[in-house]
N, C-alpha and C positions, 0 to 999 in steps of 0.2 A: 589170268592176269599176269602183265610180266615184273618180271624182278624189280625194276626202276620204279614199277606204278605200285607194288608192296609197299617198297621202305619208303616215299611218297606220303602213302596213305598212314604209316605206320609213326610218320613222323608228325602228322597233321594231328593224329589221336595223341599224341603227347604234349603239343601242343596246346591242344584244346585243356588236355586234365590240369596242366601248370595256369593256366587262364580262371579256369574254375575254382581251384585251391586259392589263387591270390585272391579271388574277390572273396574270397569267404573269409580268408584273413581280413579284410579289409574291414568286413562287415563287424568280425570281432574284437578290431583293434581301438583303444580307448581315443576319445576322440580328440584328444590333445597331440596325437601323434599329425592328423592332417591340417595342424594350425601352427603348431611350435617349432621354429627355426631351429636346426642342430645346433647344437653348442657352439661349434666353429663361428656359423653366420650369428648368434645371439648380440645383442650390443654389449660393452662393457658395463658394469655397474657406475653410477656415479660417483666420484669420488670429493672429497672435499676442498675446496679451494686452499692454496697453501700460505697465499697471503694474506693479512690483516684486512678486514671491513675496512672501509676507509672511514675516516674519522672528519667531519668539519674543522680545519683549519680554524686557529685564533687569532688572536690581535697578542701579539707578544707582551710578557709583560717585563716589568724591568728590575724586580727583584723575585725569590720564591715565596711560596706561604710559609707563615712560623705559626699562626695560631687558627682554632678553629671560627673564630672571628672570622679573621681574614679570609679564610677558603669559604666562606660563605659571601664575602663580599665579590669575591671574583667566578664563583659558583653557583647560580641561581639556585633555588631549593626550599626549602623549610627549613626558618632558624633551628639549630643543633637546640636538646632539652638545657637547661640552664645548667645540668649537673653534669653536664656533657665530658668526655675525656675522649681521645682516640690515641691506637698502638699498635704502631708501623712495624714490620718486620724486618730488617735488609739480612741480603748479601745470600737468600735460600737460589734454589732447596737443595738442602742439605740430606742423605739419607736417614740422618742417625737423628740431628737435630729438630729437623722440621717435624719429624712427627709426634717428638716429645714435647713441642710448643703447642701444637695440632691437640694433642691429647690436653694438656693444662687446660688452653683454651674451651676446647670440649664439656672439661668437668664444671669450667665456671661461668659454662655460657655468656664468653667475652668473643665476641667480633673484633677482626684486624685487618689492618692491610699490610700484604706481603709485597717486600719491593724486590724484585725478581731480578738476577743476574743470566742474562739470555747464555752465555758459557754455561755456565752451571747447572744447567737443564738439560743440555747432555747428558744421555745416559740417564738422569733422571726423572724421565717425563711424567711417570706415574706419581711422583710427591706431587711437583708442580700442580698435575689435576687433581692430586687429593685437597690442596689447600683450597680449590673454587668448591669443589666437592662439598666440603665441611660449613661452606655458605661464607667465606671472607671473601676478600678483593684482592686482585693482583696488578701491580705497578709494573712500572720499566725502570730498571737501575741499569740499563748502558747493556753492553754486549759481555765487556771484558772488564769492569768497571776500571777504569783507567784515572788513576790518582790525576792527572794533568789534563783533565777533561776541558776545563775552562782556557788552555793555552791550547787546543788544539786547533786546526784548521777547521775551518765551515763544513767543509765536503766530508772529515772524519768525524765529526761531532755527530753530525746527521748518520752516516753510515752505524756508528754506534747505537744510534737510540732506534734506527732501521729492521737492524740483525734483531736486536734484546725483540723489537717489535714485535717482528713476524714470528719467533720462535716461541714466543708467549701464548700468542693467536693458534700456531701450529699445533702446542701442546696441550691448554689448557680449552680453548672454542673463544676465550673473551680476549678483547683489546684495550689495552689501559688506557686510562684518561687520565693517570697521575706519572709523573717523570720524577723520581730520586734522583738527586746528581751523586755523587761519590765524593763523599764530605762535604756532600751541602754545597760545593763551589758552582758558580755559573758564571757566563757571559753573556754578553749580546749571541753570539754564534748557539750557545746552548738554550737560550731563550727562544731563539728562531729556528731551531730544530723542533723544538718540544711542542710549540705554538701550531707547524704545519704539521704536526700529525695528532693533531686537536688534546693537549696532555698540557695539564696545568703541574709548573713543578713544586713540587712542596718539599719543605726541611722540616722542623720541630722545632720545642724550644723546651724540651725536657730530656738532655742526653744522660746518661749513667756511664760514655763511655767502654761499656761493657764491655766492649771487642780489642781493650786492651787488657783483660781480665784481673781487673783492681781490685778483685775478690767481692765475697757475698756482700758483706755486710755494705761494702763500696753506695755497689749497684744497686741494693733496697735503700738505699736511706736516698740516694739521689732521685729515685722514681717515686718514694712515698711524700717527698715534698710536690708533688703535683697538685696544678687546681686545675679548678673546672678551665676549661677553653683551651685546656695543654695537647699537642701533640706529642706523645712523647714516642720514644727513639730506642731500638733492641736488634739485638741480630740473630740470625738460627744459622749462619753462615760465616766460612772467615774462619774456622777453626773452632777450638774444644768451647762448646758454649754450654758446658756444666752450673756454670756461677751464673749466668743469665737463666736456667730456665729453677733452678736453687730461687733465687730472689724473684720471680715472677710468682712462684708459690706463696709465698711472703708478700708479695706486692699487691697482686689481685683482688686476695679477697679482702686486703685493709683499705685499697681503696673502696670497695662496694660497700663497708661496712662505715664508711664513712658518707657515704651518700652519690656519689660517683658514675655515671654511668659509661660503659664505655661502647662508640658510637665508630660505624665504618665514615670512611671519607667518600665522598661521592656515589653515583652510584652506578655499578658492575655493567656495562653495556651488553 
């Protein structure tokens, strides 16, 4: 045989044994190997939408709610209990504050509504989801809550209630249906922002104040004259809110023991 027709044949038997061995790999390899796309080709996981559910747009209205009355009259639902109370939160989440509220709340099994500053959630989006977490409600208080809310332009009023929106949605999974203004001020412009992205805006009508810090005693005596049907008005935001969550210990359980229940406003989409 010559030389050419050796390495020929000697390359055909090598051939053949590499041929043999793959199939036997083949045979023993699990079988998710000849169905699973490599990593490279795999699809992306799905990820979550970063904007707000859309909301049914309203029919604007022309002043906000002050009493739980009222949010029932322009809130379909089941009347509030007759001993009914609810207790707003503004200006969170704070790191230090909101969870000392969170915890109060906690020990005396009182539902709130937190009215959320979309700035302010920067950086802390784990309070933010702690407060839906703990089963309360969360609102829109504007982006940057801006004192001159009611003088501002159409197109910035809307952009404010927008940003707070989507960063709500972003962090906590829900989108409010309640709109805080920033001292209770509103216009026609902040009525027709709040209306198309379906958010009824609500004020109270039991303040203490507190975010001026007029001291304990201030702040308990203004919140212990509450009655039933009261909204009443607190912050965990905004600076040292020591005296506010002081007279909340003080406040809570005098009104329960006085008969009192306290109730979320709408309910959490």
């Amino acid at each position: 045989m010559s030389r050419r027709r050796l390495i020929g044949a000697g390359l055909a038997t090598v051939a053949t044994g590499l041929l043999a061995r793959d199939a036997v790999a083949l045979r023993r390899a699990p079988a998710t190997m000849a169905t699973e796309p490599p990593p490279a080709l795999r699809p992306p996981p799905a990820k979550p939408s970063p904007s707000p559910s859309p909301s049914p747009s309203l029919a604007p209205l022309s002043r906000p709610v002050y009493t739980l009355k009222e949010f029932r009259q322009v809130v379909p639902g089941p009347d509030f209990p007759p001993n009914a109370v609810a207790l707003t939160i503004d200006d969170g989440p704070h790191p230090a504050w909101t969870p000392e509220v969170l915890r109060l709340l906690e020990r005396y099994h009182v539902p709130a509504t937190f009215c959320l500053i979309g700035n302010q959630i920067l950086g802390h989006e784990a309070v933010a989801r702690s407060v839906v977490a703990a089963g309360h409600h969360v609102a829109n208080h504007t982006w940057s809550h801006p004192a001159q809310l009611s003088t501002m332009a159409p197109e910035h009023v809307q952009q404010e209630l927008d940003r707070a929106q989507e960063k709500i949605y972003d962090s906590t999974g829900h989108t409010p249906t309640i709109f805080r203004a920033p001292g209770g001020t509103c216009s026609p412009a902040v009525f027709g922002a709040a209306a198309k992205r379906g958010m009824i805006p609500v004020n109270w009508d039991r303040d203490p104040r507190d975010w001026t810090k007029p001291g304990t005693s201030a702040i308990t005596n203004k919140l212990l004259a509450a009655t039933a049907g009261d909204i009443l008005l607190c912050h965990d935001g905004g600076g040292d809110r020591s005296q506010t969550c002081a007279a909340l210990r003080t406040v809570i359980p005098a009104l329960q023991a006085r008969g009192l229940q306290f109730v979320l406003l709408g309910a959490q989409p």
